[in-house]
N, C-alpha and C positions, 0 to 999 in steps of 0.2 A: 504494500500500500504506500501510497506517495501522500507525503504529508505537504500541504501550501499554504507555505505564509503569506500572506496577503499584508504589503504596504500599503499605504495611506488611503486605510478604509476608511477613515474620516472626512478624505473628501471625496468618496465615493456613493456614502452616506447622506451630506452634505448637497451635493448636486444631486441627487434625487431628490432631496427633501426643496431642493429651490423648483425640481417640476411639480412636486405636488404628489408624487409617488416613492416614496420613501420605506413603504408598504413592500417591495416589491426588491428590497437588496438581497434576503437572505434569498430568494431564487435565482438573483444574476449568480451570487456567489457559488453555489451549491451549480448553478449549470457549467460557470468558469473553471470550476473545480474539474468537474468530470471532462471536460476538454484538456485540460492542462495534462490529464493522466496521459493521456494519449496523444500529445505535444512533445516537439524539440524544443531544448531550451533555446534562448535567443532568438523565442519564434511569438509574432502577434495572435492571442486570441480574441476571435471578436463571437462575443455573444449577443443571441438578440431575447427578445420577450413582445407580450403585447402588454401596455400599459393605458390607462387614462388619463388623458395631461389637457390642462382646459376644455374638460369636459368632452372631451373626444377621443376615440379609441385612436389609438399611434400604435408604431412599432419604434420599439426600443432598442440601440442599439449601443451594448457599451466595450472597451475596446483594452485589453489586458497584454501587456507583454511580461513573459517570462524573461527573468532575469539569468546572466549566467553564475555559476558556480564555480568556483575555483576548485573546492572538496566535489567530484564530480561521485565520488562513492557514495553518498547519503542518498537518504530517500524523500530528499525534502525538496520546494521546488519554490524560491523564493518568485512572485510575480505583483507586479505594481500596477497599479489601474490609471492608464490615463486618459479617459475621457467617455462621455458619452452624447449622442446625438440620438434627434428621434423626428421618426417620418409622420404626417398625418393624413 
């Protein structure tokens, strides 16, 4: 099992919570996760969802890169989130 630390959930948290779906982090995380198992490191994840942002259904799309690792023997998989965007 691959363990993921996840950097600055705070503003990942954050910028949900400025769309109004802040509701909906622990599914980005929990789907980022399961991509990541199955990810190269130094490689962009992008996840998407469907959310409600001013009262209208969007697609959600938020955009994760794995970082690399110098200890390439662990089972951990450090990834920083930077950013997200969303279609209506």
């Amino acid at each position: 099992m691959v363990y993921v630390n996840l950097f600055n959930r705070a503003r990942l948290e954050s910028d949900l919570e400025s769309l109004g779906c802040l509701d909906i982090a622990e599914e980005l995380i929990e789907k980022m996760m399961e991509d990541v198992f199955y990810s190269d490191v130094a490689q962009r994840v992008i996840v998407q969802t469907l959310a409600v942002i001013d009262n209208m259904n969007a697609k959600l799309q938020a955009t994760f890169n794995i970082l690399e690792d110098e200890d390439m023997e662990t089972d951990e998989r450090s990834v920083e989130f930077e950013g997200i965007s969303y279609y209506q």
